[in-house]
C-alpha positions in Angstrom: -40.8 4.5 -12.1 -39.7 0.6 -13.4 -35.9 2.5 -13.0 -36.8 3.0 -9.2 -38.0 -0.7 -8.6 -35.1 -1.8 -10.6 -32.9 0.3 -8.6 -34.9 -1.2 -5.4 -34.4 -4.7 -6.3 -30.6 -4.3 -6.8 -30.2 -3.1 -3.4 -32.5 -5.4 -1.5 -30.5 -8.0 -3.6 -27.1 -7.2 -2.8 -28.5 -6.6 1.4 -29.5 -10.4 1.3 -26.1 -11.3 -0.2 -23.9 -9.6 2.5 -26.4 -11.1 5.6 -25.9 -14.1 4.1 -22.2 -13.6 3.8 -22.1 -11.8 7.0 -23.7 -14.8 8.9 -21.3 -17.5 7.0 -18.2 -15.2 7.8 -18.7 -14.9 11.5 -19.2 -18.7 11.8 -16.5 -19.4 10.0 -14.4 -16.9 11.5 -13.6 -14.9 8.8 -13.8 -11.2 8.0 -17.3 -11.0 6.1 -15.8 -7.9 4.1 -13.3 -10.3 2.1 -16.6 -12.6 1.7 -17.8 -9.9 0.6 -15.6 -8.9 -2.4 -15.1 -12.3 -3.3 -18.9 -13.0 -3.7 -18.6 -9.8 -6.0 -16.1 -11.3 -8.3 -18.1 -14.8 -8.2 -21.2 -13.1 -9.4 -18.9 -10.6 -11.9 -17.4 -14.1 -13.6 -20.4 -16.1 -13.1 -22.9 -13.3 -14.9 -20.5 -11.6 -17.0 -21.8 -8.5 -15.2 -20.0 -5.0 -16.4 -21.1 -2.8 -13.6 -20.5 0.9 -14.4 -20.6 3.2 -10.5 -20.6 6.7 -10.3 -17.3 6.9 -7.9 -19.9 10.2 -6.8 -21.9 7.1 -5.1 -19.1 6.1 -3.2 -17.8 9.1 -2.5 -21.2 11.3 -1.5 -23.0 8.7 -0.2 -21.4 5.4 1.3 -18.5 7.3 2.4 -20.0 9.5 4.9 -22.0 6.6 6.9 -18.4 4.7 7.4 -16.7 7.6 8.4 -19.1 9.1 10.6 -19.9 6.1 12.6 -15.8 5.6 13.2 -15.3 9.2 14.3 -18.8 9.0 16.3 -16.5 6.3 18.4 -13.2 7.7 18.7 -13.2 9.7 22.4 -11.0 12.6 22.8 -9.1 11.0 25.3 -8.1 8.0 23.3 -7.2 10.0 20.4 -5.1 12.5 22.8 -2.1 10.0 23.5 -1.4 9.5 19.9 -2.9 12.3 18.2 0.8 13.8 16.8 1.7 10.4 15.4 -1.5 9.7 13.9 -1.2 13.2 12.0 2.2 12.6 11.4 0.8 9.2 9.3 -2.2 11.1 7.8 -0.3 13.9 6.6 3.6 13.0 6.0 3.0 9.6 5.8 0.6 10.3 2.7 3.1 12.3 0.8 6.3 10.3 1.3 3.8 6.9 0.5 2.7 9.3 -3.1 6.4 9.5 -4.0 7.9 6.2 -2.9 5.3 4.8 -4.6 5.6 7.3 -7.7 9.2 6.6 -7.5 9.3 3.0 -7.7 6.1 2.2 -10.0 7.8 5.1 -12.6 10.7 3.0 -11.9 9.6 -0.5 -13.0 6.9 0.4 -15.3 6.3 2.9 -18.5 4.2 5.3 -16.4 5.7 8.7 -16.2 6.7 10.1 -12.7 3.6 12.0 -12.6 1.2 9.9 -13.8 3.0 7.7 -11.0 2.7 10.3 -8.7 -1.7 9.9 -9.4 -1.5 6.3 -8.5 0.6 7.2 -5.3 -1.8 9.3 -4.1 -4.9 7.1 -4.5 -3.9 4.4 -3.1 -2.4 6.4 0.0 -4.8 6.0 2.0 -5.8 3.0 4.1 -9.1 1.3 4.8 -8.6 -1.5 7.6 -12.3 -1.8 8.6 -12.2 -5.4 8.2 -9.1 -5.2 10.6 -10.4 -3.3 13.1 -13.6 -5.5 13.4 -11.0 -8.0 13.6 -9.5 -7.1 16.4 -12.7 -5.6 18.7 -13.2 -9.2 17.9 -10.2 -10.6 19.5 -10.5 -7.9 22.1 -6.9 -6.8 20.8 -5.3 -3.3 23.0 -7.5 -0.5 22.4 -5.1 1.5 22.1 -3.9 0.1 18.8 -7.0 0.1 17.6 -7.4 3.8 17.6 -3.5 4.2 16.1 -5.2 2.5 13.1 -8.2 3.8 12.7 -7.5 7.4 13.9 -4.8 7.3 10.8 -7.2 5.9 9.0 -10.2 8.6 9.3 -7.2 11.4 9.0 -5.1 9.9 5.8 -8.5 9.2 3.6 -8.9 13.2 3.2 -5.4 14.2 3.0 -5.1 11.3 0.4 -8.1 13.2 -1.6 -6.6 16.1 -1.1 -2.9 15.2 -2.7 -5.0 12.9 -5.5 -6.5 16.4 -6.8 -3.7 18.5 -6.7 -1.6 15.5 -8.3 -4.5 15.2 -11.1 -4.3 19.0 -11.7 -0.7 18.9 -12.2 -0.6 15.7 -14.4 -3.7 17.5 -16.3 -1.9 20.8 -16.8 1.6 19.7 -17.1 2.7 21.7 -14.3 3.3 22.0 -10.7 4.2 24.9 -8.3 5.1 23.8 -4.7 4.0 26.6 -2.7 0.9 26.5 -4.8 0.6 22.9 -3.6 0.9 23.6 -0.1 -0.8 26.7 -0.1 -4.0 24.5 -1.9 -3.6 21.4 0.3 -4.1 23.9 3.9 -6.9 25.7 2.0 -8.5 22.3 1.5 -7.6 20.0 4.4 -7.7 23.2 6.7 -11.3 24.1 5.5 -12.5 20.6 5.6 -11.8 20.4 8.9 -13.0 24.2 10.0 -16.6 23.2 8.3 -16.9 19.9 10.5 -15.7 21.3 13.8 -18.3 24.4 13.1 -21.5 22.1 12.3 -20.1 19.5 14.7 -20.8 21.9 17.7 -24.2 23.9 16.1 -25.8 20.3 15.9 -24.1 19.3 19.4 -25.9 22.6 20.1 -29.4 22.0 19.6 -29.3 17.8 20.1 -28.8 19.3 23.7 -31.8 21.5 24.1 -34.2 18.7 23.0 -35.6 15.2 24.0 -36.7 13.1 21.0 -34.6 10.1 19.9 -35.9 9.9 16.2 -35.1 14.1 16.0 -32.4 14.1 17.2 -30.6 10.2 14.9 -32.2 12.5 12.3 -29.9 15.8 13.3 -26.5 13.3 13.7 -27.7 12.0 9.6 -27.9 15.6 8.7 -24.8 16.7 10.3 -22.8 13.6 8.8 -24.2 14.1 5.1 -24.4 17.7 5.6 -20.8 17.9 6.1 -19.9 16.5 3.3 -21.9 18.5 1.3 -21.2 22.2 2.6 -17.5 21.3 2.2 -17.6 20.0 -1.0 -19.4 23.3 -2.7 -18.3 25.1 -5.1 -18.1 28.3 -3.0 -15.7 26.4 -1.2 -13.8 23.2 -2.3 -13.1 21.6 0.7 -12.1 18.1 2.0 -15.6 17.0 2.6 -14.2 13.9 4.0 -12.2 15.9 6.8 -15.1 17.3 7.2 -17.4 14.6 8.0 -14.0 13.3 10.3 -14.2 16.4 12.2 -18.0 16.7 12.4 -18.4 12.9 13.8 -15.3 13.3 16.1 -17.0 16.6 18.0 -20.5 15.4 18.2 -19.4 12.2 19.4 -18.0 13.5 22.4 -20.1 16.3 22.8 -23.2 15.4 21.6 -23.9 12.2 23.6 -23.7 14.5 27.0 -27.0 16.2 25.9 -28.6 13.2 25.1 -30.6 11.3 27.0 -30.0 7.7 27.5 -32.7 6.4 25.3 -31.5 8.2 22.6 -28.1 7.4 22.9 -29.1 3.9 22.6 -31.1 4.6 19.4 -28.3 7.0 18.0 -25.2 4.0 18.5 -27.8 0.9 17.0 -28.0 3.3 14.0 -25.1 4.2 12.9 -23.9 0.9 13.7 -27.0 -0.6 11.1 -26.0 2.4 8.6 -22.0 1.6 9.0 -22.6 -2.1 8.5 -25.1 -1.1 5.3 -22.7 0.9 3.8 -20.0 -1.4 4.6 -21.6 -4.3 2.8 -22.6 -2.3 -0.1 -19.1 -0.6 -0.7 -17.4 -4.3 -0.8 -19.9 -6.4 -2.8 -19.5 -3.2 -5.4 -15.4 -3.6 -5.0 -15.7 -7.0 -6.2 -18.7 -6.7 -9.2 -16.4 -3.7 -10.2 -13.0 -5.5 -10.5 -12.3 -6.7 -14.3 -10.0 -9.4 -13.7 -9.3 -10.1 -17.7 -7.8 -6.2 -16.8 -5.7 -7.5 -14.0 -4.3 -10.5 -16.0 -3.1 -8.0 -19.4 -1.0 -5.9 -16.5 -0.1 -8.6 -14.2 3.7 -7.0 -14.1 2.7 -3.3 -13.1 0.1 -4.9 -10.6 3.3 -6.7 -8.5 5.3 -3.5 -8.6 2.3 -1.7 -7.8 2.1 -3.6 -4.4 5.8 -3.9 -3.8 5.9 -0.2 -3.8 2.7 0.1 -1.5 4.3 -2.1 0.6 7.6 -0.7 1.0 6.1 2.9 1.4 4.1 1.4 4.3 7.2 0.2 6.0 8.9 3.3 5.6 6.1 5.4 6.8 5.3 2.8 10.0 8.7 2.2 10.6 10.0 5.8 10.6 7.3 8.0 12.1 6.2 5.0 14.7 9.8 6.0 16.7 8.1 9.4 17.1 5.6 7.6 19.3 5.0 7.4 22.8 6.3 3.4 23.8 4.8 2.1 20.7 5.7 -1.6 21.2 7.4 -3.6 18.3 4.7 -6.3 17.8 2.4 -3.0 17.0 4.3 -1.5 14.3 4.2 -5.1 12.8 0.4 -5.0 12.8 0.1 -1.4 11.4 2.4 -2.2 9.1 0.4 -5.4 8.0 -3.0 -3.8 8.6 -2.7 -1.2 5.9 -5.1 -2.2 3.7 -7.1 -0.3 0.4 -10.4 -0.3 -0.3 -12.9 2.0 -0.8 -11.6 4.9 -1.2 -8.6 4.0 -3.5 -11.0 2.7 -6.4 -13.4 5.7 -6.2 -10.4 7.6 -7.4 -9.3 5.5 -9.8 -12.6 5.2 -11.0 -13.1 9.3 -11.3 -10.6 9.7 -13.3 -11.7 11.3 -16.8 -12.1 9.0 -19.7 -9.3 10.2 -21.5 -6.9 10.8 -18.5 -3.7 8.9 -19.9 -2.8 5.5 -18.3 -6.5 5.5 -16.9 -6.7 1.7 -17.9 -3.2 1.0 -16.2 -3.9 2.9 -13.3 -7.3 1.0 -12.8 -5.6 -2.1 -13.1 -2.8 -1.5 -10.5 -5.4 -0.1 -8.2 -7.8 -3.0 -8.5 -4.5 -5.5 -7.7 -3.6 -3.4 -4.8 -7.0 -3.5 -3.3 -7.2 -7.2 -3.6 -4.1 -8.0 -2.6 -4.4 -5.9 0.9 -8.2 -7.8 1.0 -7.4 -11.4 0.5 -3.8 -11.4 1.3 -3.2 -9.2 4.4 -7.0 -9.1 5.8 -6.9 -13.1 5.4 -3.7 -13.5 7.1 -4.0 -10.7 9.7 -5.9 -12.9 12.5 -2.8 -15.1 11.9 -0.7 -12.4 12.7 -2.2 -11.1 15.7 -1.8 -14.7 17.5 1.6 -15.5 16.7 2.5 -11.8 17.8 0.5 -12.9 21.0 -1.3 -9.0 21.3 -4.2 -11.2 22.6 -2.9 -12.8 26.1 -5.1 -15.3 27.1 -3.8 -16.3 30.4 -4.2 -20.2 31.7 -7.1 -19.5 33.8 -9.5 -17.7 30.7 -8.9 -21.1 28.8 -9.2 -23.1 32.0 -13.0 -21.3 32.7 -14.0 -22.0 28.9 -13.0 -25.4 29.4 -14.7 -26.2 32.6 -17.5 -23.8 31.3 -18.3 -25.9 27.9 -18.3 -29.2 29.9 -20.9 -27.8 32.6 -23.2 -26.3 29.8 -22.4 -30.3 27.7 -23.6 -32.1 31.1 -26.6 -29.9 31.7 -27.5 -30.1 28.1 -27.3 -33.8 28.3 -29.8 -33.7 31.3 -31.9 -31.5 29.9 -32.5 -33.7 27.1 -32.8 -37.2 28.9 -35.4 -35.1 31.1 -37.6 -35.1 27.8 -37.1 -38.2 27.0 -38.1 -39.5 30.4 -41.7 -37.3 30.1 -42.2 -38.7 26.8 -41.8 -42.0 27.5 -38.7 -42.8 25.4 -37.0 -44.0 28.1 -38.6 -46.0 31.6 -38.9 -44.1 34.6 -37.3 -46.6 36.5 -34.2 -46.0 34.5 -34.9 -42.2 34.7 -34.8 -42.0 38.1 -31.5 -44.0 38.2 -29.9 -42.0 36.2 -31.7 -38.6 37.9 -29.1 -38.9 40.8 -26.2 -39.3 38.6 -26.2 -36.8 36.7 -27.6 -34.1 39.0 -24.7 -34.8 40.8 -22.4 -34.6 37.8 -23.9 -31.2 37.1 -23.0 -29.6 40.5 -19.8 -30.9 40.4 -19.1 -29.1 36.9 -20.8 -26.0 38.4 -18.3 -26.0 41.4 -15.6 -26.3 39.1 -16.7 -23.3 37.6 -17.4 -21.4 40.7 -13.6 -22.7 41.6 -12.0 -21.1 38.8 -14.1 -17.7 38.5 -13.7 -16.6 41.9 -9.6 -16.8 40.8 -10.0 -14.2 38.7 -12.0 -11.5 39.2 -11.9 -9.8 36.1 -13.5 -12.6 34.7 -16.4 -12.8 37.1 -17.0 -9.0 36.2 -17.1 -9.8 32.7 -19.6 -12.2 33.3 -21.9 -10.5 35.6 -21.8 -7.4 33.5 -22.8 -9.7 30.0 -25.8 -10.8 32.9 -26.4 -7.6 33.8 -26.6 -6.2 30.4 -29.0 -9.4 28.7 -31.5 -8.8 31.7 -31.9 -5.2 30.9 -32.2 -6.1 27.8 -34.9 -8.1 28.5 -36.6 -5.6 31.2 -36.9 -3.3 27.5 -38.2 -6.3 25.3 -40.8 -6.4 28.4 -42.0 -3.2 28.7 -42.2 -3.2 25.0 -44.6 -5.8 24.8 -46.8 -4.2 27.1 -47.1 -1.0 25.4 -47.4 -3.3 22.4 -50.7 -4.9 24.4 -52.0 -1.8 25.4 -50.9 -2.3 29.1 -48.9 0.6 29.5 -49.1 4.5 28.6 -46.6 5.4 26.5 -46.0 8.0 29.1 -44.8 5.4 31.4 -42.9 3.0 28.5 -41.1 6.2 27.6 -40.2 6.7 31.7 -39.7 3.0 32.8 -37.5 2.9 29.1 -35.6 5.7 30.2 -34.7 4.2 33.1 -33.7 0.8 31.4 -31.6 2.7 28.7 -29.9 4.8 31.6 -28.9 1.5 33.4 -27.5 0.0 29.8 -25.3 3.3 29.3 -23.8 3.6 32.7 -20.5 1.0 33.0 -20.2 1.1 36.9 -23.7 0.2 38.0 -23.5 -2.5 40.2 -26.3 -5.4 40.6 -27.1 -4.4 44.4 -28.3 -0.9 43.0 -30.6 -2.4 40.4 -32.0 -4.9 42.5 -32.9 -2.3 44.9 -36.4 -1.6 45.9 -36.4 0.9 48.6 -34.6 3.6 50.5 -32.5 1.4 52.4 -30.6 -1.8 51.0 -29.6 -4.4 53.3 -26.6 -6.5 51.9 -25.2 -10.3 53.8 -22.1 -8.2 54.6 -20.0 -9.6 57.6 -17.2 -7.1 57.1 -16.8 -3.1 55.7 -14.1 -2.5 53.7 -13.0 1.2 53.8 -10.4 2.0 51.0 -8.5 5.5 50.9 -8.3 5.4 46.9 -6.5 8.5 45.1 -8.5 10.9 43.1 -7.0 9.5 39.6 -8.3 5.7 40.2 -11.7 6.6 41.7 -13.9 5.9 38.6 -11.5 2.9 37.7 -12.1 1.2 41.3 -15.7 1.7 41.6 -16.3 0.3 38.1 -14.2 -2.6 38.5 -15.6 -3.4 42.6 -19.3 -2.9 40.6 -18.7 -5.2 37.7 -18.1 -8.0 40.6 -20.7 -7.3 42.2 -19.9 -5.5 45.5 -21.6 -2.4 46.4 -19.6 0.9 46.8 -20.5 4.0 48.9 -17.9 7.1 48.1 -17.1 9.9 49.8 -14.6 13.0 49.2 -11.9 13.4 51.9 -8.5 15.1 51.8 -5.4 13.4 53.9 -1.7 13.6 54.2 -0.7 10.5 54.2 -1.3 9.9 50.7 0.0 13.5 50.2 -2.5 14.2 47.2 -6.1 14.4 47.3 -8.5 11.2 47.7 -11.6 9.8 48.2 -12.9 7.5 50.3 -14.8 4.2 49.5 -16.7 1.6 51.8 -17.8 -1.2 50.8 -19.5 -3.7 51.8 -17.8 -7.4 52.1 -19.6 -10.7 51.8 -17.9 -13.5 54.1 -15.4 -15.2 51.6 -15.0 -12.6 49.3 -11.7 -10.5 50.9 -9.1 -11.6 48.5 -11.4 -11.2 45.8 -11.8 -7.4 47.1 -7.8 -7.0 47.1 -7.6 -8.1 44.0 -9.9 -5.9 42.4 -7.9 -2.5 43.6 -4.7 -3.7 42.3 -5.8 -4.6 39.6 -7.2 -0.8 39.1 -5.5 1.3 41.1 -1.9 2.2 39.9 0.9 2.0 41.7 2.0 5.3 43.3 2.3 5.0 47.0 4.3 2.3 49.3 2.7 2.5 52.7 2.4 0.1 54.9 3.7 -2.9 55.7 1.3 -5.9 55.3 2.5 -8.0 52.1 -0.2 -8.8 49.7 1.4 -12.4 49.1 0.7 -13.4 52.7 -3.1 -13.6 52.5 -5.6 -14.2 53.9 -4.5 -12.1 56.7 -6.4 -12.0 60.4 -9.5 -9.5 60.3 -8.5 -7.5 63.2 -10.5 -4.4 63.4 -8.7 -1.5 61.8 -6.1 -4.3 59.7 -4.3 -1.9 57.1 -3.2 -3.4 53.8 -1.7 -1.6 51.1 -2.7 -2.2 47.5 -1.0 0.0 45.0 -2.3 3.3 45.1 -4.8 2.7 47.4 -4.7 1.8 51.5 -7.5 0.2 52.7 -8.8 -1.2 56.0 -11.0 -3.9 57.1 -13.8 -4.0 59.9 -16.0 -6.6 60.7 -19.8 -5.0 60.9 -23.1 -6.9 62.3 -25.3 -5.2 59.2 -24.1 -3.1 56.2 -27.4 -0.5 55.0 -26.9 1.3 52.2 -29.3 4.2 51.3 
């Protein structure tokens, strides 16, 4: 019993260390994961700690939670595009990186080609979470996001797969390629065969019931669960691949069978149990590291990352050509952002105690792992601005500026308000002073209005982060009135529902939510109807909702397009028309040239039936006395 509540306090411990760290790193704008392993080391040197883990705690059970959560994300259609290069990294790219690096540590140190090989393959696989938080950060191309990532989720089991097979040879002094290859499919292959299988009988029955808490229980079974069927003895598969596949099926095929409450409930949990295991994995990287270890073998450590690093290059460099229009400036960053973490020291850490070379091989791996942490993860934000993947065009950085000065000067008012109710200040100065600045406040608010209504994917932004904080709020609401006793929890569960449905669906638009009866009657002085092809549909109704416009569709079939279409009307406030045009360039591609009215000329006269073409979409204006949608 004192074990467990020792056990306890060490993890409620190291949880207050990483929010702490966590908090710090985000306002210091710096990835908390490298705050996180250098806290580790502080309290290592500080405490003369000698912390002894189980890579089987790793492995088994903060493992999964990362993994999962990442594939959980990961749609099929993102994952599509670049699925034959990402393989081509996970599975290639992990052998020729085990015997580059084989080749060149063997090379410059005493380590044998095979032990070489060992060290190769653990430290084949990358870990770039504190990348990829990086760049949904930065709002870098999500695109690249999933290259590194999907490679990511992929290589970690093929790494664990090469690392046992290169251990069994080193172990029994020798190898047999077909037996290799034959063993790798039999594990990778299996892995993979076990996740896909559970993966859909979960997907299964989360679809046939209605209970949030069951069914964020089922998605924890399924992601442990994987892991654990794979890894059994009857079998001896990749439980990682496994967990991959499992999280990549029910993500996209277990959300469609859940209702939106619990798809709420199912992302804020894996995204608590991600950032849990997240902190706990880094915080152990650092209290693990011996750096009296590193300094004895200082000289393997540096070939041991100049061989990581020119394996990376090789394997970006060379398969990346393979890729569909893979720009330059992303090879740079997947080069760069090929970090080691966790699962690179739970291998080096499982090795036996008499493996020979375990000491050097601990050593190289620790130097590797910090050297990716602190060197690449510190410099990679660096990187991503002077490659300029983050365009932030004159009129974002024009709105923040006029933005910050509007929120300064009504801040300032705010505050002499109090002071003139508590007396600090006279009221006769108050109300001189009252004019002033009330007038000073509008005229940063027009300036704001001025610069908004420019851009229109800016205004969507921001009326979609409105739209989303006054859900949230309609649930904090409804809440506190089950809370009080106010509501059944018949109805919360309903009006919840409802809420939760809103907060899932992108293209809602704030004329539906604020509507209250059959009929909606908008301040529309003209009717925009806009012939959009089939493949932009979603793409122009989300982007006219986010702005704030409401869209009625209908299906229609026409020539002049010469591929199918659907119809759109929409209803146009007076001012708003160039805003409207704007929005379906912006999301419809360019297929079709028809007509003749050039977009550059605007505004153009509102005759009835004015045509203007707009990319891949032809739509006409008509000026309407009401505009009732029901």
């Amino acid at each position: 019993m004192s074990d467990f509540i020792l056990i306890e306090e060490v993890i409620i411990g190291l949880l207050l260390i990483a929010s702490i760290v966590a908090i710090t790193a985000r306002r210091l704008r710096l990835p908390y994961t490298v705050g996180l392993v250098l806290i580790g080391l502080a309290l290592t040197l500080i405490r003369g700690a000698e912390v002894d883990i189980s890579p089987n705690v790793i492995l088994a059970l903060l493992i999964p939670p990362l993994v999962f959560e990442a594939a959980f994300h990961i749609r099929f259609e993102d994952l599509r595009r670049d699925f034959w290069l990402i393989l081509l990294l996970a599975i290639p790219g992990v052998v020729i990186t085990t015997l580059m690096v084989a080749g060149l540590v063997s090379f410059g140190t005493e380590l044998s080609f095979g032990i070489a090989a060992v060290f190769g393959s653990l430290v084949a696989a990358t870990d770039p979470v504190a990348v990829v938080a990086l760049f949904r950060r930065l709002g870098v191309p999500k695109r690249l996001q999933v290259l590194l990532e999907g490679e990511s989720l992929f290589n970690d089991g093929t790494a664990i797969v090469m690392f046992s097979i290169t251990v069994a040879a080193v172990s029994s002094g020798e190898f047999h390629l077909v037996e290799g290859i034959a063993e790798f499919l039999k594990v990778a292959g299996g892995g993979v065969l076990v996740g896909i299988i559970l993966g859909m009988i979960i997907s299964q029955i989360i679809g046939r019931i209605d209970d949030p808490l069951v069914e964020t229980t089922l998605t924890t079974v399924l992601a442990f669960g994987a892991y654990l069927v794979a890894e059994l003895p009857l079998f001896e598969f990749s439980g990682v691949l496994a967990v991959v596949a499992a999280g990549i099926v029910n993500g996209n095929a277990g959300p469609r069978g859940m209702s939106p409450t619990t798809r709420v409930v199912v992302f804020n949990f894996w995204e608590y149990a991600a950032f849990i295991a997240n902190s706990l994995i880094f915080l152990l990287v650092g209290l693990t590291i011996d750096l009296y270890i590193l300094l004895d073998n200082w000289q393997a450590i540096l070939w041991a990352i100049l061989a990581v690093l020119a394996a990376r290059a090789v394997s970006i460099y060379g398969f990346s050509m393979f890729g569909r229009q893979i720009p330059g400036r992303w090879r740079h960053v997947l080069y760069w952002g090929g970090l080691r973490g966790a699962i690179a020291l739970a291998l080096v850490l499982s090795l036996p105690a008499g493996f020979e070379g375990r000491e050097v091989l601990q050593a190289m791996a620790f130097g590797v792992v910090l050297f990716t942490l602190l060197v690449q993860g510190f410099s990679m934000d660096w990187l991503v601005a002077r490659l300029k993947l983050v365009n932030r065009s004159h009129v974002q950085e024009e709105y923040e500026r006029r933005h910050a000065r509007f929120i300064a000067g009504r801040a300032s008012l705010e505050y002499l308000r109090r002071m003139g109710q508590q007396g600090l200040i006279s009221e006769h100065t108050w109300q001189r002073l009252l004019p002033l600045m009330e007038r000073q406040t509008e005229t940063l608010a027009e300036a704001v209005r001025d610069v908004i209504s420019t851009d229109p994917t800016m205004e969507a932004e921001e009326l979609d982060t409105a739209r989303r904080e006054a859900l949230r709020a309609q649930r904090s609401a409804l809440t506190g009135l089950l809370r009080d006793g106010v509501i059944s929890e018949d109805v919360y569960a309903q009006l919840v529902g409802e809420v939760d449905a809103a907060l899932t669906e992108h293209s809602l638009t704030w004329p539906e939510l604020l509507r209250s009866g059959s009929v909606l009657t908008l301040d529309a002085k003209h009717m925009v109807m806009a012939m959009v092809q089939e493949q932009d549909v979603e793409n122009a109704i989300s982007a006219l909702g986010k702005v704030g416009f409401s869209v009625a569709r209908l299906s229609s079939t026409g020539g002049f397009l010469s591929r199918r279409n659907v119809t759109l009307f929409i209803g146009l406030p007076e001012g708003r028309e160039e805003t409207v045009v704007k929005v379906l360039r912006s999301s419809c591609r360019k297929r079709v040239d028809f007509g003749t009215s050039p977009i550059q000329n605007w505004p153009i006269p509102l005759a009835a039936g004015k045509q203007v073409t707009v990319g891949g979409a032809t739509i006409f204006i008509f000026e309407v006395e009401t505009y009732d949608e029901f």
